[in-house]
C-alpha positions, 0 to 999 in steps of 0.5 A: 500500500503506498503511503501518503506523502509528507507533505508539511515535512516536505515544505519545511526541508523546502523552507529550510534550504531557502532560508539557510536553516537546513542542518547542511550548508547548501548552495541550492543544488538540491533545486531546479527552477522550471518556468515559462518565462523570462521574469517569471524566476523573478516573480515566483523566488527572486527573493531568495535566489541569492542563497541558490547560487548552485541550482539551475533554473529552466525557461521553456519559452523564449518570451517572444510570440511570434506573431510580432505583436509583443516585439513591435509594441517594444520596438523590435522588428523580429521575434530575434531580436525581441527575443534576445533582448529579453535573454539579456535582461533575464541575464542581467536579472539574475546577476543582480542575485549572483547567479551566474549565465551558466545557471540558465537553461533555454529550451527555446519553444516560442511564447504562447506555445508550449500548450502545443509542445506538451510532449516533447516538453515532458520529455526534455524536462525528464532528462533534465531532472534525471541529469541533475538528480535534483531533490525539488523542482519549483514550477507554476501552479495549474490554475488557469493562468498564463495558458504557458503557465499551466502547460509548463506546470503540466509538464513539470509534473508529466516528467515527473511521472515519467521518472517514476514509471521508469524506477527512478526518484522524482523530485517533490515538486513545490509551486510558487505563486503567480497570479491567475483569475480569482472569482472576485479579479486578479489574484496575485502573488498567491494561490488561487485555492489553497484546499488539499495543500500545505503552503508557505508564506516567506517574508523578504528581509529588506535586502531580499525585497530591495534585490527582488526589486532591482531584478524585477527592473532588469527586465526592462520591456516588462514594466508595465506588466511587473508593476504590480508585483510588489508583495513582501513574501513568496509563497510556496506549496506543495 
């Protein structure tokens, strides 16, 4: 018979490793970062990447739609070129938190379309985690977000899945907050439900929040939409 699994005892070595309580000195190679795109590090654990200089984080899209109505509006004449900007200021973002470039992983499936890729997408993230041999993978929740978002969070939990089914240890898998569409508006930085699952609330130090800030900056042609993610906590389920 299986057992449940721990759920509270999974969070908190989770919460333990973020804020640096863990019995064991760690870097955050014990966790991988999987999200649709860049930005989305920033918004869902920017506040504490600088304690995960070790871990990896993995963007499943390149944040440029192809249909050019993104790029135009930023003034890019190419999804290239919208493209790679966006890259360079992911890159500028998680300097300002000490990551290195090496951190990132692109797997390059064009914005808005990783709902169309969902196989090949599970299958990559698979080798990914089984070559990291992580303990936890940090993705988006599924509930009905960004539609890149809930395939990403598909995926993450698809791969999982399949490194069960072929007798190898899966890591927990622990979401972040986001924003999606609340019965009563836009809820964002937290859970749209929180039923059947243990969930964490990490308040910033006032250095945490001042870099989370300066990183959110970074991704220049996303001010507008990153305005209004200003809270003081992350939060995080399992």
């Amino acid at each position: 018979m299986q057992h449940a699994p721990d759920r509270s005892g999974t969070l908190a070595e989770f919460a333990a490793l973020l804020t640096g309580a863990a019995p064991h000195s760690s870097d955050g190679a014990e966790i991988m970062i999987v999200v649709a795109h860049p930005d989305d590090e920033t918004i869902g654990i920017g506040g504490h990447l600088a304690g995960l200089r070790g871990s990896r984080i993995v963007h499943v899209t390149d944040g440029a739609p192809r249909d050019l109505e993104d790029a135009r509006a930023y003034g890019f004449e190419t999804w290239q070129d919208y493209a790679e900007a966006r890259h360079r200021e992911l890159e500028t973002a998680v300097a300002a938190a000490g990551l290195p470039p090496t951190a990132l992983i692109s797997l390059g499936y064009p914005d808005k379309q990783a709902a169309g890729n969902l196989s090949s997408l599970a299958r990559e993230l698979t080798g990914l985690l089984a070559d990291r041999d992580v303990s936890f993978v940090c993705t988006h929740p599924y509930e009905g977000g960004h539609p890149d978002h809930d395939a990403t969070a598909f995926a993450v939990h698809a791969a999982c899945h399949l490194l069960r089914r072929d007798g190898r240890q899966a890591p927990a898998i622990v979401e972040m907050a986001f924003y999606s569409a609340g019965p009563e508006g836009a809820v964002l930085q937290d859970f749209n439900s929180h039923s059947g699952s243990d969930c964490i609330e990490l308040h910033l130090t006032e250095a945490a929040f001042e870099r989370k800030q300066c990183m959110l900056a970074c991704h220049r042609t996303q001010q507008r939409t990153l305005a209004p993610f200003t809270a003081r906590v992350e939060r995080f389920r399992v």
